[in-house]
C-alpha positions in Angstrom: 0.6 -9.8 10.6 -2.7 -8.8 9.1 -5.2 -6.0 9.8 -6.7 -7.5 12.8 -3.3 -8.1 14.6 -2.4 -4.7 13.5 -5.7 -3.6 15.1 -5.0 -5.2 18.5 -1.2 -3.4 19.0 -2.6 -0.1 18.1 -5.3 -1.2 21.1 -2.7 -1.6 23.0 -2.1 1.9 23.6 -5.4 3.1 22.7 -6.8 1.3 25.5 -9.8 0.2 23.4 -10.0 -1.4 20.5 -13.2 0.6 18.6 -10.6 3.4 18.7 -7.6 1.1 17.7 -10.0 -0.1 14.6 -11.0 3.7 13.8 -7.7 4.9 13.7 -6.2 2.2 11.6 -9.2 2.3 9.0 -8.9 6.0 9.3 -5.2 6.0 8.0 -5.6 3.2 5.4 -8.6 4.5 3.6 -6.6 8.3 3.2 -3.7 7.0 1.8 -6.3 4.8 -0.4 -8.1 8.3 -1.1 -5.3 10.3 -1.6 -3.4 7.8 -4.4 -7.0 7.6 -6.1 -6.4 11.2 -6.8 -3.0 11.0 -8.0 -1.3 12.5 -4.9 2.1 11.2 -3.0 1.6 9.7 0.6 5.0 10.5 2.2 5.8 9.2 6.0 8.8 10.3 7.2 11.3 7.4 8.1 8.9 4.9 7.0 8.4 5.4 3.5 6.2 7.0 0.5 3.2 5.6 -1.4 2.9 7.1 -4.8 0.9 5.6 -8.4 2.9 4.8 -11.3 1.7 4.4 -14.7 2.6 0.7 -15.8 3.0 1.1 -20.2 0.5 -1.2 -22.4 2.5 -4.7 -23.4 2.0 -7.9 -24.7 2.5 -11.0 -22.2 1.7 -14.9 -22.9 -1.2 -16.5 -20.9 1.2 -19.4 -18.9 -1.3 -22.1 -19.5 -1.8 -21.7 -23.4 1.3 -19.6 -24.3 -1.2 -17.4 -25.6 -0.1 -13.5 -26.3 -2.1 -11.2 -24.9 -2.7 -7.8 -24.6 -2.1 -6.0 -21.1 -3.5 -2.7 -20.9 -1.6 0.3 -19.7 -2.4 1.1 -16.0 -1.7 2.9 -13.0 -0.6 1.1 -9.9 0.2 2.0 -6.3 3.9 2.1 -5.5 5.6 1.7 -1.9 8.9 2.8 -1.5 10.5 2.2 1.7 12.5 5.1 3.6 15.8 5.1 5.1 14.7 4.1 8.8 12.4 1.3 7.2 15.5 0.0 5.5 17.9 -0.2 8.2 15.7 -1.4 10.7 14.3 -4.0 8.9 18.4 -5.2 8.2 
C-alpha cells in the first residue's frame, strides 16, 4: 500500500477524496512536525514514533572496503503497540 491507496480507503468513508487527501497529509506532516521538534507521537493501540540519536562510527564503503566516518544522527523511530502486534500475527 502506498499513500495514494491509503488516500482512496480513507475516501471511502469520507465520501470524497479532497477530504480523504487533507486528512491524511494533515496527520503525516504533524507527526513529521512534531518529531522535527524532538517530541513523541504516541497512538494508542497502534504504536509510537519517537527520534533516537544514532552514535558517530566508522563503517566500510561495500564497494572499496573503504572505512568511513558516519556522523552521529538523530533518526525517527516506530515502535509498534500491543494491538499492532497481535493483529498483524
Amino acid at each position: 500500500m502506498n499513500k495514494g491507496d491509503l488516500i482512496n480507503e480513507v475516501a471511502k468513508l469520507l465520501k470524497t477524496k479532497k477530504d480523504a487527501n487533507a486528512a491524511v497529509n494533515c496527520v503525516l506532516s504533524t507527526i513529521t512536525e512534531k518529531l522535527k521538534n524532538n517530541e513523541t507521537v504516541t497512538l494508542v493501540g497502534f504504536g509510537t514514533f519517537k527520534t533516537v540519536r544514532r552514535q558517530a562510527r566508522q563503517g566500510r564503503n561495500p564497494q572499496t572496503g573503504e572505512v568511513i566516518n558516519i556522523e552521529e544522527r538523530v533518526v525517527p523511530k516506530f515502535i509498534p503497540g500491543k494491538t499492532l502486534k497481535d493483529a498483524v500475527r
